[in-house]
C-alpha positions as CSV (number, residue, x, y, z in Angstrom):
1,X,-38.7,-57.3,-12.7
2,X,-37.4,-55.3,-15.9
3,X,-39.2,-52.4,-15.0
4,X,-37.9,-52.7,-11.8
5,X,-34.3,-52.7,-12.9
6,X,-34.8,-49.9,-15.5
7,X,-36.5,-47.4,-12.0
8,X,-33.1,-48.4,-10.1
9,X,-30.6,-47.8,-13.4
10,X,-32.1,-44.5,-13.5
11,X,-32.1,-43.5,-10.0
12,X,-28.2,-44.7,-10.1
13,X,-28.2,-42.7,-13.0
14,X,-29.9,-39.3,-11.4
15,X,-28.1,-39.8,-8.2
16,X,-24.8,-39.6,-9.8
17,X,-25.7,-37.0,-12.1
18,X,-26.7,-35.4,-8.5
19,X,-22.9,-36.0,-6.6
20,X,-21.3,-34.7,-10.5
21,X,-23.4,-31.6,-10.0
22,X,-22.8,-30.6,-6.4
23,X,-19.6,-30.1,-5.5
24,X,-18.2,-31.6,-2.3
25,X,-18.4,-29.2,0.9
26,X,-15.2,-27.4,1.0
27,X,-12.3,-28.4,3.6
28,X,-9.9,-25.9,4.9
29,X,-6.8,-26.2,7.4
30,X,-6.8,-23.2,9.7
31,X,-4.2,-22.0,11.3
32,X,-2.7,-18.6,12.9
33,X,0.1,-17.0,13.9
34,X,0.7,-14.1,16.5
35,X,3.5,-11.4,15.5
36,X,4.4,-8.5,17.4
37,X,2.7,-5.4,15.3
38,X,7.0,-4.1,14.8
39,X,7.9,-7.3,12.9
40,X,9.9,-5.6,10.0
41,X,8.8,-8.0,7.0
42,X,6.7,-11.6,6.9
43,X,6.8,-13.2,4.0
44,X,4.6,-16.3,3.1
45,X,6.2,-16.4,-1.0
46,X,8.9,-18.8,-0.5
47,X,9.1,-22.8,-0.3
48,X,12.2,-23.0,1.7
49,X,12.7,-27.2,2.2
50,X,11.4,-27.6,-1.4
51,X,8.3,-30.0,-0.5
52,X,5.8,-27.4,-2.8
53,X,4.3,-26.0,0.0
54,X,4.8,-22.3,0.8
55,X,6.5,-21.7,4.2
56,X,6.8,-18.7,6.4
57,X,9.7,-16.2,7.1
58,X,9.2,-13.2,9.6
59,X,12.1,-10.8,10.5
60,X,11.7,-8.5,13.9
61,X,14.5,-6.7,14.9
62,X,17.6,-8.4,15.0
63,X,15.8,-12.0,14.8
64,X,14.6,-14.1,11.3
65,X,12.1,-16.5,12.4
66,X,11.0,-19.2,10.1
67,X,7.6,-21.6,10.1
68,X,7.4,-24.7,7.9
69,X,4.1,-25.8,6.6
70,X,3.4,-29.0,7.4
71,X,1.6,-31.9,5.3
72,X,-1.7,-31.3,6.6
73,X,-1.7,-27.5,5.0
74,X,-0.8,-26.5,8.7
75,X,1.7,-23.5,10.4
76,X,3.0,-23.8,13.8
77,X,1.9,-21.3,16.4
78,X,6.2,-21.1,17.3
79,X,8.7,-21.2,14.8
80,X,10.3,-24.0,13.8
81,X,13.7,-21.9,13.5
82,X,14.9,-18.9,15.3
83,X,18.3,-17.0,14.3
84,X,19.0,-14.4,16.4
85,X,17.1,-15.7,19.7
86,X,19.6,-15.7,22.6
87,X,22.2,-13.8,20.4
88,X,20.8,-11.0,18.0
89,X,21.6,-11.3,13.9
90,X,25.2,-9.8,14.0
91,X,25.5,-6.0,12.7
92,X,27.9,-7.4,10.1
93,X,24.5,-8.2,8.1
94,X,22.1,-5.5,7.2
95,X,20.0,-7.3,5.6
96,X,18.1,-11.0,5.0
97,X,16.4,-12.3,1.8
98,X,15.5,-15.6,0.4
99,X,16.8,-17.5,-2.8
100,X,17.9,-20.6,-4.3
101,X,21.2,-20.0,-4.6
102,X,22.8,-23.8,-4.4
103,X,21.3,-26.9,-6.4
104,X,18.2,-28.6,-5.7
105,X,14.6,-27.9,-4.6
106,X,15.3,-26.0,-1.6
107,X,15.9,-22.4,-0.9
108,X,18.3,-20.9,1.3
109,X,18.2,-18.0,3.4
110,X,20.8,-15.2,2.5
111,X,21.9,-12.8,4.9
112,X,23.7,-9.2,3.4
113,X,26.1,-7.3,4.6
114,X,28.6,-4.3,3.8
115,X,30.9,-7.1,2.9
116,X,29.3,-9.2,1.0
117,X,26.6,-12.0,1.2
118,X,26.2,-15.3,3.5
119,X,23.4,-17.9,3.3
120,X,22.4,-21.0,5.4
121,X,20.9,-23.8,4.1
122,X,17.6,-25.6,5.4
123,X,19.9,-28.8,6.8
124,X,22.1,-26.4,8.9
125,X,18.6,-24.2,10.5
126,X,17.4,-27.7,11.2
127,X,20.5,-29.3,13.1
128,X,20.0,-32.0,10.1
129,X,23.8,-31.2,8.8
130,X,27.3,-32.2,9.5
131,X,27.9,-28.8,9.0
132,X,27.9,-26.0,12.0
133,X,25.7,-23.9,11.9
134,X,26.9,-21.0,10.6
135,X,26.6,-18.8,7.3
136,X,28.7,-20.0,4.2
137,X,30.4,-17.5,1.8
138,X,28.6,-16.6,-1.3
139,X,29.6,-13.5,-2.6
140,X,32.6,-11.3,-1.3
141,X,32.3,-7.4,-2.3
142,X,32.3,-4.4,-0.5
143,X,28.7,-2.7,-0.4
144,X,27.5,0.6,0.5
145,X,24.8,-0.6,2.8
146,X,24.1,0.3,6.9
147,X,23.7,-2.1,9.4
148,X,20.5,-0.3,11.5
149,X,18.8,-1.8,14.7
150,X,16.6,-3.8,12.8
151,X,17.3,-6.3,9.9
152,X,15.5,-5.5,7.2
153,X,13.7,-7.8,4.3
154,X,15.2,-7.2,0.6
155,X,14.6,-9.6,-1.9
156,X,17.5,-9.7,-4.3
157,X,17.3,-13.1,-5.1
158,X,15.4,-12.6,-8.6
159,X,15.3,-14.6,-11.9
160,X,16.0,-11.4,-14.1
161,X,16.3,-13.5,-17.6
162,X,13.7,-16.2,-17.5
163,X,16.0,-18.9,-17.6
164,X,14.6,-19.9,-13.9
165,X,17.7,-19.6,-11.9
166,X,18.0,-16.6,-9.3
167,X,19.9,-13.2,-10.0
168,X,21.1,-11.7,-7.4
169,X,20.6,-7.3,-7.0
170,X,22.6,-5.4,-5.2
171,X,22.6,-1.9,-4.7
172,X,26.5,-0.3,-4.2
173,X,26.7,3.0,-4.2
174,X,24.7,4.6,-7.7
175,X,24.9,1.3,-9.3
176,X,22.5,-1.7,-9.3
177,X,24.9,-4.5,-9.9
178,X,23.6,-8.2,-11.0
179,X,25.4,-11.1,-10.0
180,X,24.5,-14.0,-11.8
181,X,25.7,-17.8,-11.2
182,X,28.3,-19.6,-13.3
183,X,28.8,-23.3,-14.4
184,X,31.0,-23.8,-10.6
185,X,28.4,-22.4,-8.8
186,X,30.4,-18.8,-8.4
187,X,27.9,-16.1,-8.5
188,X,30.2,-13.0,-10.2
189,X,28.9,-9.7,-11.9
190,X,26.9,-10.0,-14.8
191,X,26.0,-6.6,-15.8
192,X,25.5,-3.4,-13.9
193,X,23.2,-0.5,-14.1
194,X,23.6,3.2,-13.0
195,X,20.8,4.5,-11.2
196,X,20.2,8.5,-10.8
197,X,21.3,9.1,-7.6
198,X,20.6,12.7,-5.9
199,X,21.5,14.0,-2.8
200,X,20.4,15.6,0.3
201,X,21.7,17.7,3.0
202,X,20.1,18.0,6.6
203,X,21.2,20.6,9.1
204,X,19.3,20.9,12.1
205,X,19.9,23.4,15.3
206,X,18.8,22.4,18.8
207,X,18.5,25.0,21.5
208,X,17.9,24.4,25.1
209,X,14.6,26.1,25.7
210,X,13.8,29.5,27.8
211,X,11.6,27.6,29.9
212,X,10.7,24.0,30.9
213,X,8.7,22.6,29.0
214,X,8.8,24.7,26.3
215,X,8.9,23.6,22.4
216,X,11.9,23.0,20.7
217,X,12.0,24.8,17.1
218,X,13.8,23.3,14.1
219,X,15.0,25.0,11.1
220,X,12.0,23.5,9.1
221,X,9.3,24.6,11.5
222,X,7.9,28.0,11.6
223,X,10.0,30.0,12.4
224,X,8.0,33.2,13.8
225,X,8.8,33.6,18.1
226,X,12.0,31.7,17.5
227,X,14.8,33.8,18.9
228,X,17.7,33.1,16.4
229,X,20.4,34.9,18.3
230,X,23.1,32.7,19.6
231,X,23.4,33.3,23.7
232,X,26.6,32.2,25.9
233,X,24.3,30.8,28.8
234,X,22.3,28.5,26.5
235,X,23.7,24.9,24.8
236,X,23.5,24.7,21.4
237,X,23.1,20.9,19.7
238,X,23.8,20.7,16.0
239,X,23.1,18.2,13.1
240,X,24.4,17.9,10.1
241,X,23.9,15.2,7.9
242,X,24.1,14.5,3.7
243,X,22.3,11.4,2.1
244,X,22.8,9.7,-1.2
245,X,19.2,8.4,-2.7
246,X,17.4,6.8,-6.0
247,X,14.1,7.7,-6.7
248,X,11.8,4.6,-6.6
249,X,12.2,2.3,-9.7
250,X,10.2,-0.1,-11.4
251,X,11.7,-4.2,-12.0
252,X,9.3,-5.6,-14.8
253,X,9.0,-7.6,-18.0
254,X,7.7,-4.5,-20.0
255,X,8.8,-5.9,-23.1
256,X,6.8,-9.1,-22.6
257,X,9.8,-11.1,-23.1
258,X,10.4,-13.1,-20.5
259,X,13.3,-11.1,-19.2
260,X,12.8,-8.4,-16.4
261,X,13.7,-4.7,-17.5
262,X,14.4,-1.7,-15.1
263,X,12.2,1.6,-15.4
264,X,13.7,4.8,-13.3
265,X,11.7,8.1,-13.6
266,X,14.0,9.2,-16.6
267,X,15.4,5.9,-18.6
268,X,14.3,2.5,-19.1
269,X,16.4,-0.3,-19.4
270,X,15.8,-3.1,-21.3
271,X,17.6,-6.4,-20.9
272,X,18.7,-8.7,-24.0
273,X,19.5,-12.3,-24.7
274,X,22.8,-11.6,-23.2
275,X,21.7,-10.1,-19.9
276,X,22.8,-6.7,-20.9
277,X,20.8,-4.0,-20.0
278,X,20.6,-1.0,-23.0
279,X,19.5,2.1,-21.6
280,X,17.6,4.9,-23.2
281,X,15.7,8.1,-22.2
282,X,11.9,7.2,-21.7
283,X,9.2,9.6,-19.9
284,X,6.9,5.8,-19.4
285,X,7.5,6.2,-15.5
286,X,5.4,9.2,-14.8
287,X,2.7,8.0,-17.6
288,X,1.8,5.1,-15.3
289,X,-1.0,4.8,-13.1
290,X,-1.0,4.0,-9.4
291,X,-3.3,3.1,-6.0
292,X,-3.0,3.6,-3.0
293,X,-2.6,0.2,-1.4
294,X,-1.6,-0.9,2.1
295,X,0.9,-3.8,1.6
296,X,3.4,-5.1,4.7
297,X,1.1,-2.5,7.2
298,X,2.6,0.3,5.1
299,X,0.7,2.3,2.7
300,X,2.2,2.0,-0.7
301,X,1.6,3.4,-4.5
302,X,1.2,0.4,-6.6
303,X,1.1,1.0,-10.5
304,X,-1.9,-0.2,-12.6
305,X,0.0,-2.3,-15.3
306,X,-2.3,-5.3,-17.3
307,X,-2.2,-6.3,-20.2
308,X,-6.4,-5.7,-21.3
309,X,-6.4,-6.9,-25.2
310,X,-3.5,-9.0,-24.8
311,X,-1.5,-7.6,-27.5
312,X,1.8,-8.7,-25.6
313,X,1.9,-5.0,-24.1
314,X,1.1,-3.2,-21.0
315,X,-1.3,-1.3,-20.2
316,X,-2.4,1.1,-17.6
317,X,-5.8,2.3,-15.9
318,X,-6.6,5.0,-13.5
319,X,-9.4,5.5,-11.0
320,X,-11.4,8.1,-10.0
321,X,-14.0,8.5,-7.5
322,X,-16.0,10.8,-6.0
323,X,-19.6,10.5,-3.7
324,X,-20.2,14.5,-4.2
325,X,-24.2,14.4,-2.9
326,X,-25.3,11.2,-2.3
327,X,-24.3,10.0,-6.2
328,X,-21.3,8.0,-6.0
329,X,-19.4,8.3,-9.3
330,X,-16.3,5.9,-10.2
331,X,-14.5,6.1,-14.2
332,X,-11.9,3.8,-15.2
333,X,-9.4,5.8,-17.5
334,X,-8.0,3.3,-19.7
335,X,-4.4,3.5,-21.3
336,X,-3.2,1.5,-24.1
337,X,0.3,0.4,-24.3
338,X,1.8,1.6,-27.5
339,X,4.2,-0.3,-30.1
340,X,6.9,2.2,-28.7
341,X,6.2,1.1,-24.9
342,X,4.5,4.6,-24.4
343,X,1.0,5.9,-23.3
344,X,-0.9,8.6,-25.1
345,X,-1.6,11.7,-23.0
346,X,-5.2,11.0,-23.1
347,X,-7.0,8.0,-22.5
348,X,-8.0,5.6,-25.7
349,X,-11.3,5.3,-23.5
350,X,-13.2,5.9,-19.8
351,X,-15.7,3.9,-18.4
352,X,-18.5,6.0,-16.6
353,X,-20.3,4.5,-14.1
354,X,-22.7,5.3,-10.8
355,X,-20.6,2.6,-9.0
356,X,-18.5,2.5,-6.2
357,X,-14.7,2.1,-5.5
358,X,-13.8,1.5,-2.1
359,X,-10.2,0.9,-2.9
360,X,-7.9,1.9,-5.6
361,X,-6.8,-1.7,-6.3
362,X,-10.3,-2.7,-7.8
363,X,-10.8,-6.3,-8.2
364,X,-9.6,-7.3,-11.7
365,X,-9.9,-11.3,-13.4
366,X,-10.8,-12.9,-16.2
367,X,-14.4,-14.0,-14.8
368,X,-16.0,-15.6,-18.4
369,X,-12.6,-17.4,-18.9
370,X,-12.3,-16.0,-22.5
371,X,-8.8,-14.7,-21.6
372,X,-9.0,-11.1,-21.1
373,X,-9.4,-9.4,-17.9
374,X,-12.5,-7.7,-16.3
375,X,-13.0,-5.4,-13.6
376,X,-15.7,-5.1,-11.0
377,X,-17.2,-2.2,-9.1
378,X,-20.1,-2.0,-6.5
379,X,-23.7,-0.6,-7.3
380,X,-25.9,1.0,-4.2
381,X,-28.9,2.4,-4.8
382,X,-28.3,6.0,-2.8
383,X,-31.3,8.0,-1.5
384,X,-30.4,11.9,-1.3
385,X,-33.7,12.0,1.0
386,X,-32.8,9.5,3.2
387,X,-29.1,9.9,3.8
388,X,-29.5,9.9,7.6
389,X,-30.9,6.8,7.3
390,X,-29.0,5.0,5.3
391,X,-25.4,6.2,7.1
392,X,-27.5,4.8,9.9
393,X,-28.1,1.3,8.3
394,X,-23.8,1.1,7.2
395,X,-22.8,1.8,10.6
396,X,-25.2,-1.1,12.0
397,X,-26.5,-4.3,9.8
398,X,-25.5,-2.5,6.6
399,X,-26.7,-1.3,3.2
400,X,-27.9,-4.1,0.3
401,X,-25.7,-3.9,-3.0
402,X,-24.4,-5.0,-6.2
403,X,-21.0,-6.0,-7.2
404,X,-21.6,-4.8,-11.1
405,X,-19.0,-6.8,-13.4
406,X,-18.0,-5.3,-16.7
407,X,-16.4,-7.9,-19.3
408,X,-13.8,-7.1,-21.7
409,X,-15.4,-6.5,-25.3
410,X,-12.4,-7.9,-27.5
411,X,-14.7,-6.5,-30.6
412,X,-14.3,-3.2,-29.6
413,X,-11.2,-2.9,-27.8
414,X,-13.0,-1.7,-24.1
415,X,-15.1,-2.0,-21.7
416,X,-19.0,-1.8,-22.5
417,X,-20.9,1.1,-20.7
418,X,-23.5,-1.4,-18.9
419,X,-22.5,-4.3,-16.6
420,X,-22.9,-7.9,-18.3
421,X,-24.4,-9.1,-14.3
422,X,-24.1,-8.1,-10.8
423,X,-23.8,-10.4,-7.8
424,X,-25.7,-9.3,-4.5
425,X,-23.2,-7.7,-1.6
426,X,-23.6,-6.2,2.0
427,X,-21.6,-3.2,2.8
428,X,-21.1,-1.8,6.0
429,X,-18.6,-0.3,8.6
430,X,-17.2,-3.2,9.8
431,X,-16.4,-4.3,6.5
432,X,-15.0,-1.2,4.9
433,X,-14.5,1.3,8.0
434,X,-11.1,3.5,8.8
435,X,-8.9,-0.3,9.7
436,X,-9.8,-1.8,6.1
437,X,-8.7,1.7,4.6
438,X,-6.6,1.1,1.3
439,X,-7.4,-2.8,1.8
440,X,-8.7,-5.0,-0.9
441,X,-11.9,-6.7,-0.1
442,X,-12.7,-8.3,-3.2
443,X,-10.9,-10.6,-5.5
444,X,-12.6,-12.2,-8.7
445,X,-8.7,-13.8,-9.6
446,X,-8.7,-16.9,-7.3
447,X,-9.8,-20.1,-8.5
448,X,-11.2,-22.0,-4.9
449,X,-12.4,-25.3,-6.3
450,X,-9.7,-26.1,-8.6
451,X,-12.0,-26.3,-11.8
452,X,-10.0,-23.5,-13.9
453,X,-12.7,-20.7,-13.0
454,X,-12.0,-17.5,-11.6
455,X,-14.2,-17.8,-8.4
456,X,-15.6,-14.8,-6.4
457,X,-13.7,-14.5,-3.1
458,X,-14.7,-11.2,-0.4
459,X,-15.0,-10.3,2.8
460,X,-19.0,-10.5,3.9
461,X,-18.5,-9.4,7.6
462,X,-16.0,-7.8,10.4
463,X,-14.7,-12.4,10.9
464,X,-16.3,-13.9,7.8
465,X,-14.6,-14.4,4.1
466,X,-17.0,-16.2,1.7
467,X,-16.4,-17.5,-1.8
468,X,-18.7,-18.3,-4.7
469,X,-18.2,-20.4,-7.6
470,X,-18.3,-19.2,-10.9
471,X,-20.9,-20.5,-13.0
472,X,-19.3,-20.1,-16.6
473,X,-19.5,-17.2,-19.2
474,X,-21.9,-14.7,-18.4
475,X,-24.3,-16.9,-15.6
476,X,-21.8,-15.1,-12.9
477,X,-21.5,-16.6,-9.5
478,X,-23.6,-18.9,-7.0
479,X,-26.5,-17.3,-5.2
480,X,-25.0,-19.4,-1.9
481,X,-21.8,-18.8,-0.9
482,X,-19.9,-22.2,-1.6
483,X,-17.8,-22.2,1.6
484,X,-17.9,-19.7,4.6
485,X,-14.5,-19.0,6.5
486,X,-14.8,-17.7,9.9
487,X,-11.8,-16.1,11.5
488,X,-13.7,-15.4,15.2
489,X,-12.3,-13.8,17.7
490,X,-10.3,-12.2,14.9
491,X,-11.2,-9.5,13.0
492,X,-9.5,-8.8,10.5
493,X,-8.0,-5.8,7.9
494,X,-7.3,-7.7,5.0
495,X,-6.6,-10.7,3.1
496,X,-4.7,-12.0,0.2
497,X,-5.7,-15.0,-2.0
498,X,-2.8,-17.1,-2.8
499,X,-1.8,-20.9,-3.5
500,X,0.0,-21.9,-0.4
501,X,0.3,-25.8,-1.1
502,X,0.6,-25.7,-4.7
503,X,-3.0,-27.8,-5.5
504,X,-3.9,-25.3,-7.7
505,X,-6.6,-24.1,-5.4
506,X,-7.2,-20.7,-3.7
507,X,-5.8,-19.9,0.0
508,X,-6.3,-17.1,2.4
509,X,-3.6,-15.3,4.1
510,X,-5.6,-13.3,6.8
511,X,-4.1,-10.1,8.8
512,X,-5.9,-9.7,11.9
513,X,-6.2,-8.2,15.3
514,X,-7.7,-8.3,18.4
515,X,-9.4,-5.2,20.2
516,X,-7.2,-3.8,22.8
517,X,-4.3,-5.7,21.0
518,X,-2.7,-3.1,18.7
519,X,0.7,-4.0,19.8
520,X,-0.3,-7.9,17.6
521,X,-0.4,-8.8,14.3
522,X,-2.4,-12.1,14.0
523,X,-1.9,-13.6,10.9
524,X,-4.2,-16.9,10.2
525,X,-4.2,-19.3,7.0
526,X,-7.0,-21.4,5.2
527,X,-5.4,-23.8,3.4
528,X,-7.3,-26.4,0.9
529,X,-7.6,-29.7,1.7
């Protein structure tokens, strides 16, 4: 009877062992969302009604359209709210943006104009107030903005000095002004920054052509057959126009302070205690590094700022690849911030490899949890001999390869010159052909069971996202992918790996598209259960 009792204590004891090891299947909420391809911004960053879960805002045209996530991890297929439905977004607003400009958990949605700024609150989109709905006051100044035919997405509603309460940026005229919010509630101008405005002058000269159908010539085409002799028989349409710009500028913490600094091209601007910005002449802009991304369907240069040896200061990293002959070839140029905020001209290091990059953004986390970031690259094992062939196998089932992981080596201040381990990967058109240009693929920064590891999450074919869980330090990642998400009949571009309901767990946000749909942007969500 004892030994009995001791047989079952230990097989309680080796099944629960059993259910600690395996983790339970992984549940996701799916749902989707079909956007006309023209929609001018979507947004899935802000919690709007304040219940910790992410919700939705899309603006096309003159409309803002906004989807709630429900309890279940769940969008609607229609929005919940629609401003600008039966009539458009008046063209006294040039502008929308999101920000918690009033007290409480909610945000509110702010609309800008050349007069100033408006917001509505949740209760008034949702017929839930005694109030009409219609936009409240907020801030009254003239700015130099143009209403266009479409409303576009600026988001100006930014804690700039870590004290977690939103800024608001404006731009008006060659100035950035911040407006920040007072003990009353009154949002009135902080502190203001002048930006290096240039400008530029169009002229343009239309001429009715000789013949039908004929090509019009402008003034910046060639301008060889053009007959540039006015004639009395002929009309003559001119334009003439001047425009006032800023070169882009960089909004960052670059003094690790908590409070957000400005960076043009020619100064940088660093924000004190006070929320004063001090300017001063700095050459950092043109030292950083940047990728080629495609972000919002637009293709974007987004700069390579980490901080590797967390030393409190940023650094930078290029890439550069080539495939001259069958021998692929990426380096990673590696830039370390300096005490003065500056880069040297030369690298302090480059990591060589016979690795891939199919995007500039290459996947970048701290994958042995010892608090310094990594970067991964993919291995294949080209054939010169055999390169028919193996273009062959890509464009079909696809080529077998390695996604090579190189671990910070705190001890020497870089990365080592081999790969600590490599996970197996399939690569092939449908994966990373001409639609998934500029996309990442790949992220080793999302943590999908919730355990505090950086799991691996990628695309594994033209409907299919897999992840697989770290196993700790240097063991790398599953051999069997821990949960497979299919997005059939949707193929899809891209995806982004974000925390949609706040558990702390990874979520996919999936842009999509259906063949002979161009005209659609299908956007669908995995959200953890």
């Amino acid at each position: 009877m004892l030994v009995m009792l001791r047989k079952e204590l230990r097989l309680v004891a080796a099944t629960m062992l059993l259910l600690w090891i395996v983790p339970a299947a992984a549940q996701y909420a799916r749902s989707s969302i079909n956007l006309p391809a023209a929609t001018t911004a979507f947004e899935p960053r802000f919690d709007l009604d304040g219940d910790k879960r992410v919700d939705l805002v899309a603006v096309f045209q003159r409309r803002v359209l906004v989807f709630f996530q429900k309890p279940d991890g769940t969008f609607p297929s229609a929005p919940d709210v629609e401003i600008g439905a039966g009539d458009p977004v008046p063209e006294d607003y040039a502008a929308v943006s999101v920000g918690r400009v009033e007290d409480g958990a909610e945000a509110q949605l702010l609309l800008i104009g050349p007069k100033g700024v408006d917001y509505l609150t949740v209760a008034q989109l949702r017929g839930q107030s005694s109030e009409p709905v219609a936009p409240k006051p907020l801030l009254r100044r003239n700015f130099s903005l143009s209403s266009g035919p479409a409303l576009q997405f600026l988001d100006v509603a930014t804690d700039m000095n870590g004290d977690g309460q939103p800024e608001i940026l404006l731009p008006n005229s060659d100035q950035l002004e911040i407006y920040r919010r007072d003990d009353s509630g009154t949002f009135t101008l902080a502190s203001r920054v002048t930006l290096p405005v240039q400008t530029l002058q169009r002229t343009q000269l239309r001429a009715e052509p000789d013949l039908l159908g004929t090509f019009y010539f402008e003034d910046e085409q060639e301008r060889t057959m053009v007959r540039t002799a006015p004639r009395l028989d002929r009309w003559f349409g001119v334009q003439f126009g001047v425009e006032d710009y800023a070169e882009p500028f960089l909004v960052l913490d670059i003094t690790r302070d908590g409070r957000l600094d400005l960076l043009t091209r020619s100064r940088l601007y660093v924000q004190d205690a006070a929320g004063r910005f001090e300017g001063r002449p700095s050459g950092l802009y043109d030292q950083i590094a940047t990728a080629l991304v495609v972000q919002k369907r637009r293709l974007v240069t987004a700069p390579n700022l980490v901080d590797f040896n967390k030393d409190g200061r940023l650094d930078t990293f290029a890439v550069q690849s080539s495939a001259q002959k069958m021998s692929p070839r990426t380096d990673i140029s590696v830039y370390l911030g300096r005490e003065d905020l500056s880069f040297a001209k030369e690298p302090n290091f480059v990591l060589k490899t016979r690795d891939l990059a199919y995007s500039d953004a290459v996947p970048v986390g701290d994958v042995n949890g010892d608090g310094f970031l990594d970067v991964a690259l993919i291995n294949l094992d080209f054939q010169a001999s055999s390169a028919s062939s193996q273009l062959k196998a890509y464009l079909r089932n696809g080529l077998d390869g390695r996604l090579c992981f190189y671990l910070w080596d705190n001890r020497r201040g870089r990365f080592p010159e081999t790969y600590s381990f490599a996970h197996p990967v399939t690569l092939n058109y449908q994966i990373y052909g001409t639609r998934q240009l500029f996309q990442q693929q790949i992220y080793i920064s999302g943590d999908a069971d919730g355990d505090g590891r950086m799991d691996l999450i990628l695309k594994t074919g033209p409907t299919e996202i897999s992840a697989f869980l770290n196993q700790g330090g240097i063991k790398g990642f599953g051999s069997r992918a821990w949960v497979r998400l299919d997005t059939a009949p949707v193929r899809f571009s891209g995806f982004e790996v974000r925390d949609l309901n706040g558990d702390g767990r990874a979520d996919l946000v999936v842009s999509g598209y259906v063949e002979g749909q161009d005209d659609r942007t299908l956007y669908t969500f995995f959200v953890s259960r």
